[in-house]
C-alpha positions as CSV (number, residue, x, y, z in Angstrom):
1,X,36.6,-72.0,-61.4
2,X,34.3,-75.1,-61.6
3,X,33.4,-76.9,-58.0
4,X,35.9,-79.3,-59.4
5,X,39.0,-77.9,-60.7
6,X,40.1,-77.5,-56.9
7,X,41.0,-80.8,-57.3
8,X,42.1,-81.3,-60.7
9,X,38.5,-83.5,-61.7
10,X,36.2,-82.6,-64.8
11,X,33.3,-85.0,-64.5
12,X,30.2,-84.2,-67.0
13,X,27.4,-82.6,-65.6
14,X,24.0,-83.8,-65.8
15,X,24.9,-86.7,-67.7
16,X,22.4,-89.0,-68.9
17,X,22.5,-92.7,-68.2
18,X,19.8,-94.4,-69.2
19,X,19.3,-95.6,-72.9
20,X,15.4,-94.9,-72.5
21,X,14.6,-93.2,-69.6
22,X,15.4,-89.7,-69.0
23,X,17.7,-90.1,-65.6
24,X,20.6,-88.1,-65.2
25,X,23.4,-88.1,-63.0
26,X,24.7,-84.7,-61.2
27,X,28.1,-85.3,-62.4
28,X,29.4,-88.0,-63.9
29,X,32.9,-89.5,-64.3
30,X,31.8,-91.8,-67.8
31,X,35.0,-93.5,-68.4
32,X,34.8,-95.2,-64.6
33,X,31.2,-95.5,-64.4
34,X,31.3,-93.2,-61.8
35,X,28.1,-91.3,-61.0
36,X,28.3,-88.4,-58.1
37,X,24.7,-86.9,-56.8
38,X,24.1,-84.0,-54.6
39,X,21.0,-85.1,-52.5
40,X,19.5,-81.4,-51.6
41,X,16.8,-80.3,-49.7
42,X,17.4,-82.9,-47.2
43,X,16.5,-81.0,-44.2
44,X,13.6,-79.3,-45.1
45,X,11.4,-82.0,-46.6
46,X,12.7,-81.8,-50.4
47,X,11.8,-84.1,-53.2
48,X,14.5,-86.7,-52.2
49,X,13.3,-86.9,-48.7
50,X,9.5,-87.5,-49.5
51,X,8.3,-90.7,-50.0
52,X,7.5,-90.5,-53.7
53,X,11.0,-88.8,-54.4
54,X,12.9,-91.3,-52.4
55,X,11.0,-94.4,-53.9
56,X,12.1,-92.8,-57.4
57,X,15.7,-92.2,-56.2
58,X,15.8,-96.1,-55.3
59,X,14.7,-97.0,-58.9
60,X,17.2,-94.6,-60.5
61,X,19.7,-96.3,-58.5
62,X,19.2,-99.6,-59.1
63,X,18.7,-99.4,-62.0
64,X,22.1,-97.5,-62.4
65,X,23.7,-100.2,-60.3
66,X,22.6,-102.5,-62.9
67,X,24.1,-101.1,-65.3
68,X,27.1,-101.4,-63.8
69,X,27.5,-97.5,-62.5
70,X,28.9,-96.7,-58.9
71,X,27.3,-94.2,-56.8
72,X,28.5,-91.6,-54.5
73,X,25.9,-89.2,-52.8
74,X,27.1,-86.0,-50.9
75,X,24.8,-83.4,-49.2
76,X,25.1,-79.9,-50.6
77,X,27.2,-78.8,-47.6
78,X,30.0,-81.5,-48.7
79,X,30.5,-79.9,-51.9
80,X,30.8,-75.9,-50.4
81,X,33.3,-77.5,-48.2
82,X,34.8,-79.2,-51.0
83,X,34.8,-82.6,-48.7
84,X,33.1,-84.2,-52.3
85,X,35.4,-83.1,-54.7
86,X,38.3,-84.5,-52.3
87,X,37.0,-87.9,-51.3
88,X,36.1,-88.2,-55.0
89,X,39.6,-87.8,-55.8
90,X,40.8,-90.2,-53.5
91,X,38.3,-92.4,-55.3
92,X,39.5,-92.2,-58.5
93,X,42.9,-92.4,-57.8
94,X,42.9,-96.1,-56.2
């Protein structure tokens, strides 16, 4: 059973965005313009918590928003706890 299917939800995985650059969402619900990301690593200095990681995070990001995406970022604990996969539900539902 996927993290997802808990709560009925099939978003595409590592789905690409960008029309040129090589960003990819964790999961992606395309139809919405939905993007979900697990930040990891977040207490132990990971990539997304140093300062080059986090600076590149911000571009992705924006330039996601621009593109008229919306973001949700969980921490890997959310998704074990499937906390994610429910709020995201409540999310798409409204």
């Amino acid at each position: 059973m996927s993290l997802w299917a808990i709560v009925g939800l099939n978003p595409v995985a590592e789905y690409k965005f960008h029309p040129t650059r090589k960003w990819r969402f964790d999961w992606a619900f395309v139809d919405e313009k939905i993007a979900v990301e697990q930040e990891g690593a977040i207490w132990v200095q990971g990539r997304h918590t140093r300062g080059s990681g986090f600076v590149k995070d911000m571009e992705k990001y924006n330039e996601a928003a621009r593109l008229g995406w919306r973001i949700f970022r969980f921490q890997p604990g959310d998704f074990k706890k499937y906390i994610a996969q429910q709020y995201m539900a409540e999310v798409l539902r409204q």
